[in-house]
N, C-alpha and C positions, 0 to 999 in steps of 0.2 A: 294548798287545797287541791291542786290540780295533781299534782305529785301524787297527795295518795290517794285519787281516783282512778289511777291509773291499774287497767286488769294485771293480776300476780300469777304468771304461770307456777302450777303448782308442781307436777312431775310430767314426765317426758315417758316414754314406754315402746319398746319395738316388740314387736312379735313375727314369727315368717309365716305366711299363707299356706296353709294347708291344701295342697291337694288340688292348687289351682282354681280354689273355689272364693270369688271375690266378693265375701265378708268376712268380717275381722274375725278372728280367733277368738276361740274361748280363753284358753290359756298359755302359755308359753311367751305371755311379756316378761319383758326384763328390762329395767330403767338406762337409760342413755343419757348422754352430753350431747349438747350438739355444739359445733356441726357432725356430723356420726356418718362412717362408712361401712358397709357391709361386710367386706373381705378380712374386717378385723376377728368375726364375729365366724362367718359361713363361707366355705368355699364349696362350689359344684356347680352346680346346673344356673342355667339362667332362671329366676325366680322374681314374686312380689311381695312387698313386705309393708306392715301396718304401721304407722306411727300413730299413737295415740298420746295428744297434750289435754292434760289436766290444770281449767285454770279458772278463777274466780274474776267476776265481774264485780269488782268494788265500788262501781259506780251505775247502779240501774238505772238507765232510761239514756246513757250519755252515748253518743255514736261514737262504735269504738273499728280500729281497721285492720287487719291481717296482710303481713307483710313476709316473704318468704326467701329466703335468698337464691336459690337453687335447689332444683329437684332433679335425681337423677335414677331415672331418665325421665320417662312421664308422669304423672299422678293426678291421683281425685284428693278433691277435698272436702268431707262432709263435718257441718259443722251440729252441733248435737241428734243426728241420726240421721241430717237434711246433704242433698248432693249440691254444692254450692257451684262447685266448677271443676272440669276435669280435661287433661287436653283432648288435642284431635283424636290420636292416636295411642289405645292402649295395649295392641299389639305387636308384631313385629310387621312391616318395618316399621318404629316406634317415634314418639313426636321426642325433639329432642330439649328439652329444659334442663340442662343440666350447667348453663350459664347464662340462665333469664329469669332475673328476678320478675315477682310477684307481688301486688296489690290487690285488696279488695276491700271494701268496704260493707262491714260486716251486716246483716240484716236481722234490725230490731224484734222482730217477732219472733226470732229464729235464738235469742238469747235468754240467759238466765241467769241464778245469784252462780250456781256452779255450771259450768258451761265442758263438752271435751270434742275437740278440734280430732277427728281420725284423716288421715293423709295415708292413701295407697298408692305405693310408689312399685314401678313395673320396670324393670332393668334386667339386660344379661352382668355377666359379671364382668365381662372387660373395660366400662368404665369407670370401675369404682362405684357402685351405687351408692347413693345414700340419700342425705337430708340436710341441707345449709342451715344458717342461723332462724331463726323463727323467732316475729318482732310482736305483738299484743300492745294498741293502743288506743290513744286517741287519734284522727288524722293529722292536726297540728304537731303530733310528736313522727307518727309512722309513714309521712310522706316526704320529708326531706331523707327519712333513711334509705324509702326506694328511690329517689332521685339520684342519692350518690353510689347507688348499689347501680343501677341502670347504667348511669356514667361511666362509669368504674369498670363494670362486663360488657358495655355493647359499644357505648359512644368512642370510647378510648380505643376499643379493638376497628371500630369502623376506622376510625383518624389512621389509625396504623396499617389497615388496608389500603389505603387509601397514597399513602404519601410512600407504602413500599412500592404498589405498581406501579406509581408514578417516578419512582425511582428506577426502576427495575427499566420502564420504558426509555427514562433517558437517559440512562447510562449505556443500555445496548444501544441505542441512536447512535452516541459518541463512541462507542466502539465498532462499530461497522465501518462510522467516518475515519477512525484508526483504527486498526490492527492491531498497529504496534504494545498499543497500550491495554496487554491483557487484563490489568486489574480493573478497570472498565467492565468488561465484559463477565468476568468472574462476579463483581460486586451486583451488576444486573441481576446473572443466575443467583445468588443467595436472595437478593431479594425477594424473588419471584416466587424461591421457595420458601421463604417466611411465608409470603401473603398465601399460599396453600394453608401451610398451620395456623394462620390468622383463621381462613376460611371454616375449618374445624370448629372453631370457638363461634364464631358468627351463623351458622347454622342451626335451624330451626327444623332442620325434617333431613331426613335420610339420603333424598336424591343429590345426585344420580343414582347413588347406590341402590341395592336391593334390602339390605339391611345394615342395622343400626352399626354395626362393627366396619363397613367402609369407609366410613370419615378417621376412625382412629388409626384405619391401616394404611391412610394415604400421610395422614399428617408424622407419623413415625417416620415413614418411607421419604416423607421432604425433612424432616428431623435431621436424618442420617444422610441425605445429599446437603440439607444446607449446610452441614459442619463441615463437609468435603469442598462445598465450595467456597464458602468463607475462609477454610485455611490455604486456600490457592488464590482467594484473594489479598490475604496479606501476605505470603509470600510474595505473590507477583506486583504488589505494591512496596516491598521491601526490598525487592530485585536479589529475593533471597530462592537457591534454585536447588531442589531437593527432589532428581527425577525419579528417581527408586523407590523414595519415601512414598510420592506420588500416587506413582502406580500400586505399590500395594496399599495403601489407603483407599481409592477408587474400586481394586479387586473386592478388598472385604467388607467395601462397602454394598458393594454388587450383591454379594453373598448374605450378607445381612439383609439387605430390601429383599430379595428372594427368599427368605425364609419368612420373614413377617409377613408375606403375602401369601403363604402355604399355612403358616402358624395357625391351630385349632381356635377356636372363637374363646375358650375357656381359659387360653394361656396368652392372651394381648395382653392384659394388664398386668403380669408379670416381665412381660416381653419391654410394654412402655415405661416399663421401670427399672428392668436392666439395661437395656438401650439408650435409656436416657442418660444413668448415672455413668457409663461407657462415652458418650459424644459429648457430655459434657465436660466431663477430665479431657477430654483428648482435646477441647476447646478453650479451655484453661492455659492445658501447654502449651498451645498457639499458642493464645494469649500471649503466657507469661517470654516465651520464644522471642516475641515479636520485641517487649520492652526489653530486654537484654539488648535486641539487633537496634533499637532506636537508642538505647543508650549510648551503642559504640559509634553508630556516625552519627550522633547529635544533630541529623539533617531537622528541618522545623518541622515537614508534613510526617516524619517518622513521629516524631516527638508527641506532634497532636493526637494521632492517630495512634497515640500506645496510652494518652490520658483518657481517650474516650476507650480504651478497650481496659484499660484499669478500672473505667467506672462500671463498666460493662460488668468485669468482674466482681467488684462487690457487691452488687445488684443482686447479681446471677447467683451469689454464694448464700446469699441473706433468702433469697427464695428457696434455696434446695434446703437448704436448714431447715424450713420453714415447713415445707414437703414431706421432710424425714421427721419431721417432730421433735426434731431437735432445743427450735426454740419456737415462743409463740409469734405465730404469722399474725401482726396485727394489723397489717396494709399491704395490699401486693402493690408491690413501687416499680413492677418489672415492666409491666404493661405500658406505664406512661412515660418510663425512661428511656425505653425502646424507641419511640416515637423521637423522643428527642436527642438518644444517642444518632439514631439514623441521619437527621438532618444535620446533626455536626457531623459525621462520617460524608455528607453529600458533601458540605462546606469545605470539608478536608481534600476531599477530590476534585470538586469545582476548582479550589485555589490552586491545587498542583496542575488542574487543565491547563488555568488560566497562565499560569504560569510557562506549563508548556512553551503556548500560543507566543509568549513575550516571547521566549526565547527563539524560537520558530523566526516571530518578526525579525528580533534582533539580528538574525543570521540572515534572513533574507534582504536588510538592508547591509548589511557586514558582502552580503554577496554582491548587490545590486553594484557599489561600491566597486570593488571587483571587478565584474562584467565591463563597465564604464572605462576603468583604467585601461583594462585589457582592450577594450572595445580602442580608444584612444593612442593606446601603444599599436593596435593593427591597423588604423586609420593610418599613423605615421609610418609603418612599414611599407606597406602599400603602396602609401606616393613616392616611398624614397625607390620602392622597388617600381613604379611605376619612371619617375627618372631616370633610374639607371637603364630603364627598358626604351625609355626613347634614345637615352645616348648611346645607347645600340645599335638602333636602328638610324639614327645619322651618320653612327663610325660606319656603318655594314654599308648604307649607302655614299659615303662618301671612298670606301676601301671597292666598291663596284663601280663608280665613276671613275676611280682614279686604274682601275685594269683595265675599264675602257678605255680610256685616254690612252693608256699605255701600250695597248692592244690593236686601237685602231687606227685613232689620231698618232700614235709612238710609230707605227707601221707605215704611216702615210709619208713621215717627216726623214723617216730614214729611208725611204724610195725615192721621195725627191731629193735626198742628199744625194744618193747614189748616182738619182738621173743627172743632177746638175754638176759631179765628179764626172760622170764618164763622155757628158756634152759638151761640145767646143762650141761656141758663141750661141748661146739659146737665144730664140727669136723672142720678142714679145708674146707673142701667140702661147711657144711654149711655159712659158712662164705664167702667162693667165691662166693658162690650162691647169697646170699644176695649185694654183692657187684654188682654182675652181674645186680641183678633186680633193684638197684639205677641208675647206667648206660642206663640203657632200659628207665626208668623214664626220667633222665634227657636230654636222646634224645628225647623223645615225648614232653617234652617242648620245645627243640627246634625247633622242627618239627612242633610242632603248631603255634608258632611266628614268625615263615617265612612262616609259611603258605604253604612250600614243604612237602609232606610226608606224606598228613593229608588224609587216607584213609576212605571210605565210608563202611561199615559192610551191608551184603544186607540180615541179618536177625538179631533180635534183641537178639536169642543166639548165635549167634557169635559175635559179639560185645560184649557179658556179660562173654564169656568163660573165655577174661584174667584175666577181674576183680576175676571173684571166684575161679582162680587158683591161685593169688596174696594172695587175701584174704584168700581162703579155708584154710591154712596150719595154720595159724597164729589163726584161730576160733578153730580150732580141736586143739592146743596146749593151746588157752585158755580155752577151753570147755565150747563156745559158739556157740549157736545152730545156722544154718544157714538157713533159706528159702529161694529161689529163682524161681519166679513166672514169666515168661515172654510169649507173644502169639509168634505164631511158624513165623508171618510177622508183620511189623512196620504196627501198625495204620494209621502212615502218613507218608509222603515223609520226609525225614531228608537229609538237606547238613553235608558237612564234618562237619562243627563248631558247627552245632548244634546237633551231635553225639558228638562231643568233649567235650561241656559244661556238655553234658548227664553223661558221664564218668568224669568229675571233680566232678560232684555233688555227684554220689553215692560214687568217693574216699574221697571226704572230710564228708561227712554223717557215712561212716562205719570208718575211720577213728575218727570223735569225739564218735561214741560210745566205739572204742577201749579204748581211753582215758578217757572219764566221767563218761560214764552211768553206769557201775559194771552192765550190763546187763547178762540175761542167755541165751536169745535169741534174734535174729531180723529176722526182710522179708523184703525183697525188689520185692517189684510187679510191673509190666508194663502194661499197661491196657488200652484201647480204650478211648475214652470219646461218650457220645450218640448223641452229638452237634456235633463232625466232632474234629479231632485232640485228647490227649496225654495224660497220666499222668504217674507218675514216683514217686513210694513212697518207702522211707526207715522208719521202725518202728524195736523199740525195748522198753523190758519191763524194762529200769534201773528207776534208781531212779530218772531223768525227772532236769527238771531247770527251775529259772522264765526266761523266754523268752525274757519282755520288760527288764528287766530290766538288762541283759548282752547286750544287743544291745545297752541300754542307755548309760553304763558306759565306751562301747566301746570296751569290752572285746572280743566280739564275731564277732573274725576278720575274722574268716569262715566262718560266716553265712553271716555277708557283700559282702565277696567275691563270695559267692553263689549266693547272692541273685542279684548282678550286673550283672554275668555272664550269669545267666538266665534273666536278662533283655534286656542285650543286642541282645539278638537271640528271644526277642519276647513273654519270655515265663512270668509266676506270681511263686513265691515262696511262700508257707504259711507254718506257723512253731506251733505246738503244742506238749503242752508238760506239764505232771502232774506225782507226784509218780506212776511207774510202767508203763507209757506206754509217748513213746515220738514219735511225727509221722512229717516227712520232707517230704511236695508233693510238686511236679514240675508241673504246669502245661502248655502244649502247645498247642492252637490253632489252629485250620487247615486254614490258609489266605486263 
């Protein structure tokens, strides 16, 4: 019974507004289907056009309710000659309804047995004007239809604005935090430019724009960059690199948003129809591009990421058909697949993040590891190089002890040979004496290898005094002549060690002449140099020696120990030496 109380539309009728004048025409109906678009029908000028439903109320007195699915763009509605509702705006810039379903709840007084519904509908032509399904009920039958009509145009598109910005925002997070990882950054910009053509369909009025045709020339213009950046994000998720393709894809993309955005008001909706079936092909071949590239390396986020864009495909195929009228559109499935393609695309990305990240760790403890070892192998080098560095420095100091000993205590031992060879009955006395002057020696070695004790002479005869009262006794019982030539002030500044070396050189210098040279005489001169700094010369007239050739054979362990000791403080030794005349100079420097 309920069934057939239900109102019977009887015929459907369009007519085009004459002359800009908003009442229905006399004549020029002609009967429609709906949903019905204008452009099938009228091309030209932006215009309004009448609809007129003819329907019978089978059930008088039963509340019946008016359910409309889209009007495009604005419209009134009077229900037998009565103005029931009509939007904000029926001029330009114009209110936009053109995916906002409609309810009402029709009013009883205003009904009859034959009843006719006029709807005046105000569009330019670049929407596609027209008139959606048209529902005649009861409310128990015609409000769950607006429910899923509402759901289906606003709630679904709100969910999808929704979770693309939210996409869009954390994926450029994580691409800021990486670089490296351009599809990141690419998957943000697509998103971003969806949630534009999302915002297209979500809008209810013009602004920002000035008129109705803004919304459809931004959402083209993100149309045609988000195909450009989607196919640079599967690329650069595929680590597939096509620089030339690139660029000229971005050029004539360029070219294209600049012409839509010049393009006359009258040719958009040929424009959003060739543009569209243009980026959508070229979106395909990504597509289809990309399953070919996961096929070859069977990676797993390739793999997923080519089933969600396969589903993507037949989605997207099942709508254009749908569009082109090819076959009948009885659900658009693309809206809420969308939504849910997206978050598996997140999912996809997430898990190659996360993935990353493992490996990242992996490596960082694979490093850590590493570091440790290395760190442990230079711990070990270290000490061993730090042993080898002390047993250096005990050889260095025990090779400096023992040219001391050799130098000075060697020097001392071979003067009292000498004195107690050339003395017939040494007293006691002399003999303590000698003992005493070993003792004084071998404290001055010690005193110099600790480095306590080591006193500075602040004239160059007083630093010379010990040596020629050492030596004096022992020349006069040889009856070898002595000279001694020094200036009354040091030519140059001397530290303690290098007055120390000064006094090793002349005791081992007058010392080998005691012992080789059978000499009758020597000098030891102290003398300026004209460049700035020293010299230090011991000569005597013995019978002389070949030079290279006790240095070669290693015999001449004096003269090694000489010649190091005045290296070490800076200074040059040169050594000459012929029958009757032998000469040892020191030279030093002024730094």
């Amino acid at each position: 019974m309920a069934q057939a109380c239900q109102p019977r539309i009887e015929q459907v009728m369009l007519a085009r507004e004459v002359d800009g004048q908003a009442v229905p025409p006399v004549d020029g109906w002609q009967p429609v289907s709906l949903p019905d678009i204008w452009p099938r029908r009228w091309h030209g000028q932006a215009a309004a056009a009448w609809y007129r439903v003819e329907w019978r109320n089978e059930c008088p007195g039963q509340v019946l309710a008016l359910n409309i699915e889209r009007m495009v763009m604005a419209g009134q509605v009077f229900l037998n000659g009565h103005l029931i509702w009509q939007d904000e705006r029926m001029l330009e810039p114009l209110s936009r309804s053109w995916n906002l379903p409609r309810y009402w709840l029709l009013p009883d007084a205003l009904l009859a047995e034959h009843n006719t519904l006029l709807l005046r509908l105000y569009s330019s032509e670049h929407p596609g004007p027209g008139l959606g399904m048209l529902h005649l009920g009861t409310p128990e039958r015609i409000l769950p239809l607006y429910h899923a009509q509402f759901w289906q145009q606003r709630h679904v598109f709100t969910i999808n604005l929704v979770v693309s910005l939210v996409l869009s925002g954390m994926f450029l997070a994580l691409w800021l935090m990486r670089r490296v990882e351009q599809a990141f950054g690419w998957f943000a910009l697509a998103s971003l430019l969806w949630s534009i053509g999302i915002g297209n369909v979500l809008a209810t009025s013009t602004w920002p724009f000035s008129s109705s045709d803004g919304w459809d020339r931004l959402s083209l213009v993100a149309l045609v960059l988000y195909c450009c950046a989607f196919c640079m994000f599967i690329w650069a998720f595929g680590q597939i690199r096509f620089p030339r393709l690139a660029r000229v894809l971005w050029l004539s993309s360029a070219l294209v948003c600049v012409a839509v955005l010049l393009l006359p008001t009258a040719y958009i909706m040929q424009a959003q129809m060739g543009v569209a079936l243009i980026y959508r092909a070229l979106f395909v071949a990504i597509c289809l591009q990309f399953l070919v590239h996961a096929m070859r390396t069977r990676q797993t986020d390739h793999l997923l990421l080519g089933l969600c864009l396969l589903s993507f495909l037949f989605i997207g195929g099942y709508h254009l058909l749908g569009i082109l009228q090819l076959i009948e559109l009885r659900q658009d499935y693309q809206t809420t697949s969308s939504v849910i393609i997206a978050l598996c695309m997140f999912l996809i990305l997430a898990w190659r993040y996360t993935g990353s990240m493992r490996r990242i760790e992996a490596f960082n403890d694979e490093l850590k590891v590493a570091v440790d070892a290395t760190r442990e192998e230079l711990t070990q080098t270290l000490s061993r190089e730090h042993r080898l560095e002390m047993d250096n420095v005990r050889l260095s100091e025990r090779l400096g002890m023992t040219h001391d000993l050799h130098d000075s205590l060697g020097s001392s031992l071979m003067r009292s040979i000498a004195w107690v060879e050339q003395a017939r009955g040494m007293a006691q006395e002399q003999f303590l004496a000698m003992l005493k002057e070993l003792r004084g020696d071998l404290r001055h070695v010690i005193d110099g290898a600790s480095g306590s004790g080591a006193l500075v002479s602040e004239t160059p005869g007083e630093w010379l005094a010990p040596l020629r009262h050492r030596f004096g006794r022992l020349f006069d019982e040889l009856g070898l002549a002595s000279h001694w030539r020094v200036p009354p002030q040091w030519p140059c500044r001397l530290s303690a060690m290098q007055q120390l070396a000064l006094t090793r050189f002349v005791e081992e210098a007058l010392t080998n002449v005691i012992k080789h040279s059978r000499a009758n005489s020597l000098e030891v001169v102290l003398e300026a140099l004209p460049e700035g700094g020293m010299s230090l010369c011991v000569t005597d007239d013995g019978v002389g020696f070949d030079v290279q050739g006790t240095l070669q054979s290693g015999m001449g362990i004096g003269m090694q120990s000489m010649r190091a000791r005045i290296e070490r403080i800076g200074g040059q030794l040169s050594i000459e030496s012929e029958p009757g005349r032998t000469s040892l100079r020191m030279t030093l420097r002024q730094a």
